[in-house]
N, C-alpha and C positions, 0 to 999 in steps of 0.2 A: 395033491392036486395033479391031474392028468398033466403030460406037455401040451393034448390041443387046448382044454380048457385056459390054460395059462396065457397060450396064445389068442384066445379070442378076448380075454381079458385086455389083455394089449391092445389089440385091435380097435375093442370098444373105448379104451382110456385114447387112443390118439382122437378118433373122431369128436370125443367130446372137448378135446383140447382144441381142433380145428374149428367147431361151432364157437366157443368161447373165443381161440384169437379176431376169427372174423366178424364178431358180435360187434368185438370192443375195436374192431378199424371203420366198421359201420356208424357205432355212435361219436367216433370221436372227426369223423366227416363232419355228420350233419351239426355238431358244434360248432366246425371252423364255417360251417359254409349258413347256416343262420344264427348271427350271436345275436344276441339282446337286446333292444333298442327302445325308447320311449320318446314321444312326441308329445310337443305341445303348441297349438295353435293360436295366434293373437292378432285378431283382426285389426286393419288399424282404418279408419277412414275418416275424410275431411269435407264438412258443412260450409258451404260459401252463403253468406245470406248477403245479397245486393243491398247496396243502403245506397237510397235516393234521394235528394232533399231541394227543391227550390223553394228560397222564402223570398220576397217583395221587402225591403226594407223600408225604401221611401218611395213616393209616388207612385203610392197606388192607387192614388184619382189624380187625372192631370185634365186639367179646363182651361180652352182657351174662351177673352173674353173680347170679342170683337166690338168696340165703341166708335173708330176716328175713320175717319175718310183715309188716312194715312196707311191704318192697318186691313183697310180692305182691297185698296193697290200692290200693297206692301207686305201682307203678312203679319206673322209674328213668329221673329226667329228666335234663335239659342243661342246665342253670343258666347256662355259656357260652355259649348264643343272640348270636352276633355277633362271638364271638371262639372262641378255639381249646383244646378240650378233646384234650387227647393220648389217652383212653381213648375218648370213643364220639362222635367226629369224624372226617368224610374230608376230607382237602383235596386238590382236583385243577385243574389249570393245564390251560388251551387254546391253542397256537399253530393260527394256521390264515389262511391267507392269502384267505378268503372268509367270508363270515359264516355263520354256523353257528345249527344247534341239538343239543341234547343231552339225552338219554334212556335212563332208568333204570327199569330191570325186575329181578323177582326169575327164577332161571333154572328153579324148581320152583312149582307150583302152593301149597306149604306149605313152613313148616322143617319139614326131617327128623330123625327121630331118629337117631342113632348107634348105640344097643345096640339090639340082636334080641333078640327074646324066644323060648323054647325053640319057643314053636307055628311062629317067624316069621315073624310080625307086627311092625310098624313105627311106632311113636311120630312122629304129625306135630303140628303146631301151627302155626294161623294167621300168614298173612303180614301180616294185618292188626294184629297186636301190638304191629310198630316202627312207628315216624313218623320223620317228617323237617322238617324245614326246611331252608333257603340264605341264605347273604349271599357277598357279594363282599369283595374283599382288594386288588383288583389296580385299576389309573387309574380301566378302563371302569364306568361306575354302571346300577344295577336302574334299570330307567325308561327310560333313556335309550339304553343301547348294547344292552341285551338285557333280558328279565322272567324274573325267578326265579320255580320255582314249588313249593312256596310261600315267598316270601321271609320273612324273619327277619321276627318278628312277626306274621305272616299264621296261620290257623287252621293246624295243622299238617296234613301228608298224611300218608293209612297206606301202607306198602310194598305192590306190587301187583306180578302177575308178568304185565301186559296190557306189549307191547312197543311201544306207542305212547305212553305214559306218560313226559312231555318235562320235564325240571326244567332248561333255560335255553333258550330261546327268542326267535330274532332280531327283532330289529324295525323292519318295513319301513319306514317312514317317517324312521328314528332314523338316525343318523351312520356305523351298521354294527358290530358287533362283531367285525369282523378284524382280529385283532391277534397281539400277544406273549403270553408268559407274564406279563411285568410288569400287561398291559392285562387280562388273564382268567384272574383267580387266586377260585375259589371254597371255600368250606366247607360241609359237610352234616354237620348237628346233629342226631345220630338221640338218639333216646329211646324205651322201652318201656312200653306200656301204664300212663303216666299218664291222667292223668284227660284232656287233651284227645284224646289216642288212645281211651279209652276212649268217648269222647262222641261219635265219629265213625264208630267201626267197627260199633258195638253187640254185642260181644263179649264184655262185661263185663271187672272185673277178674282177671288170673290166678290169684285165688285161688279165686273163684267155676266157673274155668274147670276147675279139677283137673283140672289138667296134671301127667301122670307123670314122675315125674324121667331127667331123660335130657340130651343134649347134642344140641343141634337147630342145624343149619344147614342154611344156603343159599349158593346163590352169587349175590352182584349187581353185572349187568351197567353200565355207565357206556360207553353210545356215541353217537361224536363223528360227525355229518350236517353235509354243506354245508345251507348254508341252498335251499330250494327258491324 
């Protein structure tokens, strides 16, 4: 073999050692600089379904029955303010898995009469003649988990057929009124045109009123709102 041949031999053997070193400082880069990796995704998410529930336990027809000259000056009160009269008491329970308010309306502008008269005309009377109060029965207390309106003791309210007219009322600052029926158990202690009904409505008493005898109803509503 010639000396140039030998020498270009050489030549060619570095070059190929130089492609080779820098081959393998090339791959052994993009090793360090993308390793390996595997993912895996696990969606997680959460269903809230509101649970609402008002039930009427007792008194869900209340009738008064006016007969005596006494109860036409007089009324007819609720002596049980705080507890539970079977005749002219409602008592209604609240589950509801958010805090609430509740509100009560009459479903006619007046009580109506029942008997028609031959001309057919209609015997109405004031919804302003019942009153009401509230207390509580159940854990949650007035004050604190919700405000009665008007609660036991408080001047009494006359029945009104405005649909914005709210007898329990959440309270934002308070511990929340969501609960059981054990936690939101109330009572409503109606009465007719006694004298604090009388002093509110300015309607006088019903004897004053000469109210035609007749059987006067209404229907009143009791609904149950998440708290806003």
């Amino acid at each position: 073999m010639t000396k140039l041949k030998f020498k270009t031999k050489i030549k060619i053997m570095n070059k190929l050692k130089s492609i080779f070193l820098a081959g393998a400082t090339v791959f052994s880069s993009l090793a360090i600089a993308q390793p390996i990796s595997d993912v895996a995704v696990i969606p997680v998410a959460i269903t809230i379904n509101t649970t609402m529930r008002l039930n009427v336990v007792s008194g869900g027809n209340v009738e008064f029955v006016v007969n005596t000259i006494s109860q036409y000056e007089n009324g007819i009160s609720n002596p049980n303010q705080g507890s539970t009269d079977p005749i002219h008491d409602t008592r209604f329970t609240v589950a509801s898995s958010r805090d609430f308010d509740v509100f009560m309306f009459a479903e006619d502008a007046n009580f109506i009469g029942t008997d028609v008269s031959s001309a057919g005309t209609v015997n109405t009377l004031d919804l302003g003649n019942v009153g009401y109060r509230l207390h509580e029965d159940g854990t949650h207390d007035d004050a604190t988990h919700f405000d009665l309106i008007p609660e036991s003791g408080d001047p009494v309210a006359t029945l009104t057929n405005a649909t914005t007219t709210q007898v329990v009322s959440h309270i934002d600052a308070g511990p929340g009124s969501a609960g059981g029926t054990d936690d939101n158990d109330f009572t409503i202690n109606w009465e007719l045109a006694t004298a604090d009904v009388v002093a509110l409505n300015g309607l006088g008493t019903l004897l004053s009123q000469s109210i035609a005898q007749d059987r006067y109803i209404t229907n009143v509503y009791l609904v149950l709102q998440p708290a806003d």
